[in-house]
C-alpha positions as CSV (number, residue, x, y, z in Angstrom):
1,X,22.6,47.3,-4.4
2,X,24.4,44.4,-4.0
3,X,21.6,42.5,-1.7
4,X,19.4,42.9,-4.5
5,X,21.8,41.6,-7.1
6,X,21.9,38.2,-4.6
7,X,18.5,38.3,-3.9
8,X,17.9,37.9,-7.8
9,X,20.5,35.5,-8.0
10,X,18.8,33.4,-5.9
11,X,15.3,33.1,-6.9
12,X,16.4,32.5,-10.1
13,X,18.3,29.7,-9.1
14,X,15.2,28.2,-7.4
15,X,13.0,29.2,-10.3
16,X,15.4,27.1,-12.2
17,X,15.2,24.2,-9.4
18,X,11.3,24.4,-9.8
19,X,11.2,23.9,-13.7
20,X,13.7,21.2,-13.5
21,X,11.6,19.4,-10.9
22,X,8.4,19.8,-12.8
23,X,9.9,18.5,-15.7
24,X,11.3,15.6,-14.2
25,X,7.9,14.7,-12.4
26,X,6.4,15.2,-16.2
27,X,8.6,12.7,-18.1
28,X,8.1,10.3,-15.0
29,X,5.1,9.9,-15.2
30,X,5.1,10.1,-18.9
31,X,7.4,6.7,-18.7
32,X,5.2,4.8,-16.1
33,X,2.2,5.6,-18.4
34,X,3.8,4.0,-21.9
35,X,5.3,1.4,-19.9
36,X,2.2,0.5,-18.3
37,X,0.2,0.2,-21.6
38,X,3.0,-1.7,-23.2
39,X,2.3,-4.2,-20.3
40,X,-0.9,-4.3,-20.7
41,X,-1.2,-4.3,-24.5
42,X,1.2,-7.4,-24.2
43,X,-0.9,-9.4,-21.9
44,X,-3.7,-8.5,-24.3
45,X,-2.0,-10.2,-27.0
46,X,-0.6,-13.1,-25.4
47,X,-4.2,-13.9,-24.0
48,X,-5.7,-13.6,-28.0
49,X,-2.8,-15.4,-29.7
50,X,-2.8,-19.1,-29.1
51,X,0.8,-20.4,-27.6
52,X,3.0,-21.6,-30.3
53,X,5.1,-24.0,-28.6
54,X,4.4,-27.4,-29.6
55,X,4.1,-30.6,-27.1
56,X,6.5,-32.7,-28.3
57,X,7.3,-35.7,-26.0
């Protein structure tokens, strides 16, 4: 009895290890993709908008 009490102790602390690993990999590459579009959406941007900065000598 007692080898299946640890035997369900532990694959529920790997299941746990799995869904914690998933989740991190998910909000990874959540992050990469907004940061990524922000880049992009800012070069976008800074190629329509004429520069502001004035040549002043």
């Amino acid at each position: 009895m007692k080898t299946i009490y640890l035997t369900l102790l532990i694959s529920l602390s790997c299941t746990g290890c799995a869904v914690y690993a998933v989740a991190d990999a998910a909000i990874a590459v959540g992050a990469t993709v907004v940061k990524t579009t922000a880049k992009a959406a800012g070069a976008v941007i800074d190629a329509v908008t004429p520069d502001s900065k004035s040549d002043k000598k």
